[in-house]
ChimeraX commands (.cxc) that place a marker at each C-alpha (Angstrom):
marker #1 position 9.36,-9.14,21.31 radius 0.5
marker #1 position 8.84,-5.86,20.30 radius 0.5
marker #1 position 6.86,-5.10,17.13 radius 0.5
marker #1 position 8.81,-3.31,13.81 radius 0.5
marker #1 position 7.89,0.10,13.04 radius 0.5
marker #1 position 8.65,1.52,9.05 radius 0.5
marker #1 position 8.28,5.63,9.29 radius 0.5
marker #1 position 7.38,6.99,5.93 radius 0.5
marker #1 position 8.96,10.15,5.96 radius 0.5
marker #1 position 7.95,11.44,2.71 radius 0.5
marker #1 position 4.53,10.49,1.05 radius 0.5
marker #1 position 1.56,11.84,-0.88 radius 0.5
marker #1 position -2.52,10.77,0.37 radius 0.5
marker #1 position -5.44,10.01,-1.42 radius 0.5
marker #1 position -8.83,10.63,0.12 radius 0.5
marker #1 position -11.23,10.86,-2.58 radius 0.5
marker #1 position -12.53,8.71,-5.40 radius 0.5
marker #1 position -10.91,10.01,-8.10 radius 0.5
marker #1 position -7.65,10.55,-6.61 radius 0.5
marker #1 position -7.42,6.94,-5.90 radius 0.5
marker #1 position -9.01,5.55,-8.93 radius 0.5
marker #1 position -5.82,6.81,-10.80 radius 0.5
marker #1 position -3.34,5.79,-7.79 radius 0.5
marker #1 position -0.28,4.67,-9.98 radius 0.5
marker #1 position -2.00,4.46,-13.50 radius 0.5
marker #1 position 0.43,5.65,-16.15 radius 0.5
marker #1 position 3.12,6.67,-13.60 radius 0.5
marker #1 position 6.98,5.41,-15.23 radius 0.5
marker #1 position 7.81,4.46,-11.48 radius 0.5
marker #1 position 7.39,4.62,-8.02 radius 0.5
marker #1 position 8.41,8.27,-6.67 radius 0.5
marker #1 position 7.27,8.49,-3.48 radius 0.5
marker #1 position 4.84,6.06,-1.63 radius 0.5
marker #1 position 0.84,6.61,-2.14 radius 0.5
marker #1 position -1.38,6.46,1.06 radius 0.5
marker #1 position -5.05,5.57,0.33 radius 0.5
marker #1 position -6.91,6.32,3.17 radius 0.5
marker #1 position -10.49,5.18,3.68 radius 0.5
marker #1 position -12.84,6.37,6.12 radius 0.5
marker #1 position -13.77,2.84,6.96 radius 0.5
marker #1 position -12.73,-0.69,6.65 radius 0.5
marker #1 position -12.88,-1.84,3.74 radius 0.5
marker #1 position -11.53,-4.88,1.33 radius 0.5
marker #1 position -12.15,-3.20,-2.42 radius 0.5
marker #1 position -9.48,-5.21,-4.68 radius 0.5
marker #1 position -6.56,-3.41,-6.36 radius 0.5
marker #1 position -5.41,-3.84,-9.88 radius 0.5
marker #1 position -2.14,-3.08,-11.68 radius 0.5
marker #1 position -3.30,-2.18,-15.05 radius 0.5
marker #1 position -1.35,0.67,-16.80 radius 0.5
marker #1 position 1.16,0.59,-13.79 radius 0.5
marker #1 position 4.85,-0.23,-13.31 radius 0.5
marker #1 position 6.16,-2.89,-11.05 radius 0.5
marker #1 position 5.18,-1.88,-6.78 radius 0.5
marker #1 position 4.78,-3.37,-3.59 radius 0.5
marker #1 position 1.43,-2.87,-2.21 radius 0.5
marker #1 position 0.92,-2.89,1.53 radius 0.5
marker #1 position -2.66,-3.34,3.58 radius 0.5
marker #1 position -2.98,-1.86,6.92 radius 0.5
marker #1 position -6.02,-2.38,9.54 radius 0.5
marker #1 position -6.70,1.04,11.51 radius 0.5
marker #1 position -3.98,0.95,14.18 radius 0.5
marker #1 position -1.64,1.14,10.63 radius 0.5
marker #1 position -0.63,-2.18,11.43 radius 0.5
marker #1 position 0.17,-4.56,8.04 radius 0.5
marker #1 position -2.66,-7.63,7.32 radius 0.5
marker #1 position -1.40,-7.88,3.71 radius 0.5
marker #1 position 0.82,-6.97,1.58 radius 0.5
marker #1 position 1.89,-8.35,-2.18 radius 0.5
marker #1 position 5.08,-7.63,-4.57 radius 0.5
marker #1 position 3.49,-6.39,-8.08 radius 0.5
marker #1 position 5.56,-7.21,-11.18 radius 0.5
marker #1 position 2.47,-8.26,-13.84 radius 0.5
marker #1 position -0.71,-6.89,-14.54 radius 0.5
marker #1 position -3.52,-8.33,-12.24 radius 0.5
marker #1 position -6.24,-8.08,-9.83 radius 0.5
marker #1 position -4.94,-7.82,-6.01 radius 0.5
marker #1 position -7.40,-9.01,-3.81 radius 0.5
marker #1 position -6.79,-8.91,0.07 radius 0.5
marker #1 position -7.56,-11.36,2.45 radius 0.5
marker #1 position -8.16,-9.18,4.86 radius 0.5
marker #1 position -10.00,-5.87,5.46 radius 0.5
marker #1 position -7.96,-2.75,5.75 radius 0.5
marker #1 position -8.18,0.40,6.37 radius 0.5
marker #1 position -4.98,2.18,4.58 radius 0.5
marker #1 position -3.09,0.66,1.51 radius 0.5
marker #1 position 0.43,1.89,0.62 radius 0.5
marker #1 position 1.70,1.78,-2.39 radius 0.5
marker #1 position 5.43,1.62,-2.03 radius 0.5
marker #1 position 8.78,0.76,-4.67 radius 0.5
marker #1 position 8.85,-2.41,-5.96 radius 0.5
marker #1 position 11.36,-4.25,-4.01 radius 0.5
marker #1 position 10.16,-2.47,-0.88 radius 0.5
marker #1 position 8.71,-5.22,1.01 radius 0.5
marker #1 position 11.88,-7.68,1.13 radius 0.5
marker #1 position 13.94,-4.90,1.70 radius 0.5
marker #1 position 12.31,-3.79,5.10 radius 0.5
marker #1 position 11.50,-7.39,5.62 radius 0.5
marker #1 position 7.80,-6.16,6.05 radius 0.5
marker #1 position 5.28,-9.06,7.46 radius 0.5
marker #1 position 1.84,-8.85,8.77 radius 0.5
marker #1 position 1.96,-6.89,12.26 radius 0.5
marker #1 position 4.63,-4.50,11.24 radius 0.5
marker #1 position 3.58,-1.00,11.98 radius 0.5
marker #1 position 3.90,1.60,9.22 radius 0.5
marker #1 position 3.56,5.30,10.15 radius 0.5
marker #1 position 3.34,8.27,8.37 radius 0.5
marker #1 position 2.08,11.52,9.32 radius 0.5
marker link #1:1,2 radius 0.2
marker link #1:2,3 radius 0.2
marker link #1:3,4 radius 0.2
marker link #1:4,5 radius 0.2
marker link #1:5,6 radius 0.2
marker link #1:6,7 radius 0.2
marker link #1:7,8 radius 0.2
marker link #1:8,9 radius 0.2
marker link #1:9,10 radius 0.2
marker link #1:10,11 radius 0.2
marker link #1:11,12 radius 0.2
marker link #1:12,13 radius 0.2
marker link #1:13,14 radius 0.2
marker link #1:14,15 radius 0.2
marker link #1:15,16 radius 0.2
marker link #1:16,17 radius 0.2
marker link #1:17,18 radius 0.2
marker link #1:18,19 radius 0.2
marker link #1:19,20 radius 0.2
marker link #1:20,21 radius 0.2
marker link #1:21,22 radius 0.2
marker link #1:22,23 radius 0.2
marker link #1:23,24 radius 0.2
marker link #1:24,25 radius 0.2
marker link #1:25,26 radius 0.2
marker link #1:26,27 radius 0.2
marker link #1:27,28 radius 0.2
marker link #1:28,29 radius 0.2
marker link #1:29,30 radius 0.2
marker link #1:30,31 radius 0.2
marker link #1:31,32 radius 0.2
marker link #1:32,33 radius 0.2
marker link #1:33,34 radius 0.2
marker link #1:34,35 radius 0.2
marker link #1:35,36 radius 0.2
marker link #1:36,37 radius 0.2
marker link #1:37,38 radius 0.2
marker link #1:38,39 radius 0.2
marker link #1:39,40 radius 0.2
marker link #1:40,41 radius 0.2
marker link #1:41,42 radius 0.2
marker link #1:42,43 radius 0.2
marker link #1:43,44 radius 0.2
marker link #1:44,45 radius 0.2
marker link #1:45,46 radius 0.2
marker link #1:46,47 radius 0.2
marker link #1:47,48 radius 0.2
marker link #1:48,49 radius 0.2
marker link #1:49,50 radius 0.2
marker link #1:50,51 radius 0.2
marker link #1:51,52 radius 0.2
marker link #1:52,53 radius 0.2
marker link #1:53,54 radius 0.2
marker link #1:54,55 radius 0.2
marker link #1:55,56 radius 0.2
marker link #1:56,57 radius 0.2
marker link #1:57,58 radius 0.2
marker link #1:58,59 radius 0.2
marker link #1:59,60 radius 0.2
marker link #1:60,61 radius 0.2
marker link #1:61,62 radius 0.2
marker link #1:62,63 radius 0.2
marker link #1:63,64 radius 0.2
marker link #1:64,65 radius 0.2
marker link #1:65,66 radius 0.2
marker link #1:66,67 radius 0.2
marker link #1:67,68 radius 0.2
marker link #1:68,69 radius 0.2
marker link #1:69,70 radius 0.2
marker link #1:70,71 radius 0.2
marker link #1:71,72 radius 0.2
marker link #1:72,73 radius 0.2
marker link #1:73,74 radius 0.2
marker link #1:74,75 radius 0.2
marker link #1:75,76 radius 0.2
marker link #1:76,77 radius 0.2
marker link #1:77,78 radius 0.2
marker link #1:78,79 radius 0.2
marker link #1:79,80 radius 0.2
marker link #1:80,81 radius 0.2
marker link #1:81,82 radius 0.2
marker link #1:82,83 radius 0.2
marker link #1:83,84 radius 0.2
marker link #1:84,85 radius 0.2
marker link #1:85,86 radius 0.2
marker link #1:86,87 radius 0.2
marker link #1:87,88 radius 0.2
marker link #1:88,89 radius 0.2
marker link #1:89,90 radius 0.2
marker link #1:90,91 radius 0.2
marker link #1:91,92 radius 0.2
marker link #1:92,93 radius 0.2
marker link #1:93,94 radius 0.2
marker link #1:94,95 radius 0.2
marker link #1:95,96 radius 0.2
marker link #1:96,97 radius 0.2
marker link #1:97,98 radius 0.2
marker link #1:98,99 radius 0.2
marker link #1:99,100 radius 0.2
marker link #1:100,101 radius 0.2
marker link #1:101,102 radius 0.2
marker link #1:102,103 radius 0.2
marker link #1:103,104 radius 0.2
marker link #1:104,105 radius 0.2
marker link #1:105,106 radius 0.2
marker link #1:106,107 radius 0.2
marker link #1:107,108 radius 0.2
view
């Protein structure tokens, strides 16, 4: 069976600290997807505080999905797994590419 692949054609990264401290805080929506990229693994939680409803997606190094959660409240998102991107993606997102763990997601 071969594996799904979701290209991201259009996206904005966050490297540093700041950057992704603020990832969707006080944003009205969604425009395009946010790419927090780490240098290492890692398994920091997430929170939605201040943001509007998103999908958030966890990917290990080979940008392959190991989590992934549909945001509609404030909370605390805590993976299960580490990760080594996390995309931040449209609520509604998820279910509409029928994402599930092992999907690849690529962006340049």
């Amino acid at each position: 069976m071969m594996k799904k692949t979701i290209k991201l054609k259009k996206c904005k990264k966050l490297k540093d600290v700041l950057s992704q401290a603020k990832g969707l805080m006080f944003s009205k929506k969604v425009v395009i997807p946010l790419i927090f990229v780490f240098k290492r693994d890692t398994k920091f939680a997430f929170h939605s505080l201040f943001c509007p409803k998103f999908d958030i997606i966890f990917l290990n190094g080979n940008k392959e999905v190991v989590n992934y959660e549909a945001v509609d409240c404030v909370k605390r998102i805590v993976p299960k797994e580490s990760y080594r991107y996390v995309v931040e993606v449209p609520f509604g997102f998820i279910k509409k590419n029928k994402i599930r763990k092992k999907t690849q997601i690529e962006f340049d």
